[in-house]
C-alpha positions as CSV (number, residue, x, y, z in Angstrom):
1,X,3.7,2.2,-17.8
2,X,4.2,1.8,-14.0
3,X,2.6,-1.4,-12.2
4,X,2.4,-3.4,-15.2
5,X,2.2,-6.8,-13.2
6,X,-0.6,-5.7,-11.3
7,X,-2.3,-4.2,-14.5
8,X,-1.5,-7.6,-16.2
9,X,-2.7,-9.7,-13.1
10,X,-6.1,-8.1,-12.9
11,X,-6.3,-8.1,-16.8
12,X,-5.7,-12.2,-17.1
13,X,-7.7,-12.7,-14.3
14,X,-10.9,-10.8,-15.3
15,X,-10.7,-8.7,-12.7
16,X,-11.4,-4.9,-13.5
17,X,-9.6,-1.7,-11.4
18,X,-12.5,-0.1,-10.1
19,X,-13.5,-3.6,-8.4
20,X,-9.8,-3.2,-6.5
21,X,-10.7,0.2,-5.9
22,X,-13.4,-1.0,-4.1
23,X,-12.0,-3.8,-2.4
24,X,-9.2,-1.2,-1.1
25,X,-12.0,1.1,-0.1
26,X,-11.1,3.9,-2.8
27,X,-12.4,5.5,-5.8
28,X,-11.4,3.9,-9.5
29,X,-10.0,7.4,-10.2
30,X,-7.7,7.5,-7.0
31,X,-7.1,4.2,-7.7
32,X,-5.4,4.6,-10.9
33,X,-4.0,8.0,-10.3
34,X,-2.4,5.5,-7.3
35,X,-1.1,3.0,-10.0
36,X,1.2,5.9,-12.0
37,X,3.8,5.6,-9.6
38,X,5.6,1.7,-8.8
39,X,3.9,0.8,-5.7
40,X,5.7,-0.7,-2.9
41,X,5.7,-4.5,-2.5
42,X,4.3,-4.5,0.8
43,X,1.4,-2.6,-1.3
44,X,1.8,-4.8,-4.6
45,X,1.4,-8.3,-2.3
46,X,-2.1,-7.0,-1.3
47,X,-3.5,-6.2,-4.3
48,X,-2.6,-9.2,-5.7
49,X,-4.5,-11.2,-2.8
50,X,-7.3,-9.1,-4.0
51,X,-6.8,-9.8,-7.5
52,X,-6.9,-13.8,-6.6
53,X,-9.9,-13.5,-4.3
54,X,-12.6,-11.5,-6.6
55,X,-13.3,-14.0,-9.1
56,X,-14.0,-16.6,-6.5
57,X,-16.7,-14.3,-5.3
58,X,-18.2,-13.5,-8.3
């Protein structure tokens, strides 16, 4: 499975996909059609600020 850090980040963190979907502005289904290739890090670096910053909010 591609993106497993970001899958495993967002899993120990509580945070769910479709809430980085809509962070990034996106559908949950584009967003994980989106994860079934390896993002880029540039890409990767970003969702993982989003990752950190949701549970603070909620």
């Amino acid at each position: 499975m591609k993106n497993m850090d970001i899958r495993l980040a967002a899993a120990s963190s509580g945070v769910k996909l479709w809430q980085i979907a809509d962070a990034l502005g996106m559908t949950d289904g584009n967003f994980s059609r989106k994860l079934r290739k390896e993002l880029p890090q540039e890409e990767k670096a970003k969702i993982f600020a989003i990752i950190e910053k949701i549970p603070m909010e909620g």
